[in-house]
C-alpha positions in Angstrom: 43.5 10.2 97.0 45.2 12.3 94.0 43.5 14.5 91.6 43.8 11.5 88.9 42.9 8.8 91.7 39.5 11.0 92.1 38.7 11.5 88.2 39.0 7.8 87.9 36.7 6.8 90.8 34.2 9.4 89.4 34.5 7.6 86.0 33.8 4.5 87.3 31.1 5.6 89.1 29.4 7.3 85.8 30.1 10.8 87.2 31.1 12.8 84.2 34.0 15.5 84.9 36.4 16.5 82.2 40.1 17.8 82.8 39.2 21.2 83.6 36.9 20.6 86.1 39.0 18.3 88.3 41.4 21.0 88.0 38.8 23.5 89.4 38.0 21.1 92.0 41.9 20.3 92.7 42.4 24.4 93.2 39.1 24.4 95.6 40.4 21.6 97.6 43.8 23.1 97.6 41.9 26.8 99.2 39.9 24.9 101.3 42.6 22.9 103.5 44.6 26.4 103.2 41.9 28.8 105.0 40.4 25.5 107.2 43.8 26.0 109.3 42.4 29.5 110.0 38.7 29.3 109.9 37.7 25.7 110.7 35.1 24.6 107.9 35.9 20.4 107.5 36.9 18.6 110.9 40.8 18.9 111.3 41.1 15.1 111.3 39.4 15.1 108.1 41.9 17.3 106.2 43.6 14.3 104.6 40.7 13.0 103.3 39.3 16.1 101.3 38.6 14.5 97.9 36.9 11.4 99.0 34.7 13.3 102.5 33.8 15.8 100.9 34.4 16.7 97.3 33.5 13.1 96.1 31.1 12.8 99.2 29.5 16.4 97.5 29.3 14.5 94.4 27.1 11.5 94.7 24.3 13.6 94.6 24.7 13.5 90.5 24.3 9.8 90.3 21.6 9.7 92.5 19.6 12.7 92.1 18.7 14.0 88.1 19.1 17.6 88.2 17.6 18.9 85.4 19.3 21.9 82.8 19.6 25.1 84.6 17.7 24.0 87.4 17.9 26.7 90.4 19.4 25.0 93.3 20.2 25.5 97.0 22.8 24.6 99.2 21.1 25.2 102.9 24.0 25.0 105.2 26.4 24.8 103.2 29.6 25.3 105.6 32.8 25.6 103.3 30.9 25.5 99.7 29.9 21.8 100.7 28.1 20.4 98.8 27.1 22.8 96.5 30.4 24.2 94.9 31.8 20.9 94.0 27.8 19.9 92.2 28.4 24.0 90.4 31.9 23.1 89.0 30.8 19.7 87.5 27.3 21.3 85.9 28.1 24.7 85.2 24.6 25.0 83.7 22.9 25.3 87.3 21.9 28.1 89.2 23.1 27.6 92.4 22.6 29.5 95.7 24.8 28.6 98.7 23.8 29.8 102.2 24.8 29.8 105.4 24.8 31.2 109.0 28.2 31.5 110.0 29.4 34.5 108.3 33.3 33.9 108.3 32.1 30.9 106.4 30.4 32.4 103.7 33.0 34.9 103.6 35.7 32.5 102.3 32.9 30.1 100.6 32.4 33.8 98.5 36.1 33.5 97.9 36.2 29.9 96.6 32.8 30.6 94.3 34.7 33.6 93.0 37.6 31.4 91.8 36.2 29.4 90.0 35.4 31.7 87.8 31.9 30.7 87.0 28.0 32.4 86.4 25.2 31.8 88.6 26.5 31.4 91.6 26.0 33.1 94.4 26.6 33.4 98.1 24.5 34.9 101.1 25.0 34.9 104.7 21.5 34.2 106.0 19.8 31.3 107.5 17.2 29.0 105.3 13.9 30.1 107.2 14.7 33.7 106.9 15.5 33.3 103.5 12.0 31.5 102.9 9.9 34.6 104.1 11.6 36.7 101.4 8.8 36.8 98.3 11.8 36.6 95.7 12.7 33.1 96.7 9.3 31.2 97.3 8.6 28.6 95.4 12.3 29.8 93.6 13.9 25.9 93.3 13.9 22.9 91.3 16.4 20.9 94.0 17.4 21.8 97.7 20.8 20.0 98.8 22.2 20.0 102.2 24.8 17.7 104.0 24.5 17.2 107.6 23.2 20.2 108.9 19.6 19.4 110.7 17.1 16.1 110.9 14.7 15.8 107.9 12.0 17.6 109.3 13.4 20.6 110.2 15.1 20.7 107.1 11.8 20.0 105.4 9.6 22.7 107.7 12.8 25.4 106.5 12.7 24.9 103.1 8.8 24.1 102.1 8.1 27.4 101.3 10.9 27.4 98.3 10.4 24.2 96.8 8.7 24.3 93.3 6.2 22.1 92.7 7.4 18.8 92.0 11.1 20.0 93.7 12.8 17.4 95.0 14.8 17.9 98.2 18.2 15.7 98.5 20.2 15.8 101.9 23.5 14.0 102.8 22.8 12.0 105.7 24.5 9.0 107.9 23.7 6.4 110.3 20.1 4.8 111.4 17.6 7.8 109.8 14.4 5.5 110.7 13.1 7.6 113.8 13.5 11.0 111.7 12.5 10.1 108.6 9.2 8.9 110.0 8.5 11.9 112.1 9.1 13.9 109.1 6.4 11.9 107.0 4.1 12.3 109.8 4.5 16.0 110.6 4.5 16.9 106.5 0.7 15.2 104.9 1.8 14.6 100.9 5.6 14.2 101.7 7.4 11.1 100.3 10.9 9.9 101.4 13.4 7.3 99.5 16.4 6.6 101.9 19.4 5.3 99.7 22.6 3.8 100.5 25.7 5.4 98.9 27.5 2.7 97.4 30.4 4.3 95.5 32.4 1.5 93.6 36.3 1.3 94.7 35.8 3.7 97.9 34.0 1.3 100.5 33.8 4.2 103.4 29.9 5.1 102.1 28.6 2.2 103.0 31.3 1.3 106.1 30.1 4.6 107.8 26.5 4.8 106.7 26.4 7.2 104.4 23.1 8.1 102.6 20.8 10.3 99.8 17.2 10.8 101.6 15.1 12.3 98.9 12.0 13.9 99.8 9.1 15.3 97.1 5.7 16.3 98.0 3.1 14.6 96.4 
């Protein structure tokens, strides 16, 4: 997939991105494959697949999930900047927080947030439940993203604490989520789930691999 290839599968999926931000995104994915050949951050075998993975995989949080003006967001786990750098480039307006526990990670997600050139972003080596005993960040966000990183319910029991009332939580998930979405619903009383599909029009990996949204909000 090319840089124009990916702008035109984001327009027909009604993800708005002008110029300048696919040639943000075209610079990250350009750093990212560099450094991943010296500290690993995507699967190698993924490397030629960067824009549609990750960066466009990153992305279909905006059509499924409203993020509202400057809403404060984190990225828990976020690995290479995934999936929280690509969502800052495309709405500027956010606050983002990316965090993660692998320091070299951080180090060079730092790096990539720097380039960009952009406010409100910022980068901390810590993990999510350490985070949520720090005063400063409870009940701190509007939307918590994550891809891959933990089943529901510990991703749920780490991030409670920070959610806002009426937050809504948004992880990038794959495969048969049945068995850990219910015993996140039963372990949290007041939690709602909504387990969608990723159907991305022209890109038929989503739903050939399994590729979901699972949004969670506390009543």
């Amino acid at each position: 997939m090319t840089p124009v290839d990916f702008w035109t599968t984001c327009s027909a999926n009604n993800i708005v991105i002008d110029k300048a931000q696919v040639d943000a995104l075209k610079r990250y994915h350009d750093e990212l494959l560099y450094w991943n050949k010296k500290v690993n951050m995507i699967s190698r075998k993924d490397e030629e697949n960067v824009w549609e993975r990750h960066i466009l995989h990153s992305l279909t949080l905006m059509k499924y999930v409203t993020f509202p003006q400057k809403a404060r967001v984190l990225d828990v786990g976020t690995g290479g900047g995934l999936p929280g750098l690509p969502i800052k480039i495309a709405r500027p307006d956010l606050k983002m927080l990316l965090v993660d526990s692998i320091r070299k990670k951080t180090s060079m997600t730092d790096m990539f947030a720097q380039h960009t050139g952009l406010k409100d972003i910022t980068v901390l080596n810590t993990r999510a439940e350490d985070l949520a005993g720090e005063p400063h960040y409870q009940h701190a966000f509007d939307v918590i993203i994550s891809r891959a990183v933990a089943k529901v319910d510990l991703l749920i029991d780490w991030v409670y604490p920070m959610m806002k009332p009426n937050a809504i939580c948004a992880f990038l998930k794959g495969g048969d989520l049945s068995e850990e979405i219910a015993e996140a619903v039963a372990n949290h009383p007041g939690l709602s789930v909504q387990e969608i599909q990723i159907e991305m029009f022209g890109i038929p990996w989503f739903v050939e691999d399994q590729k979901k949204v699972v949004l969670c909000r506390f009543a």
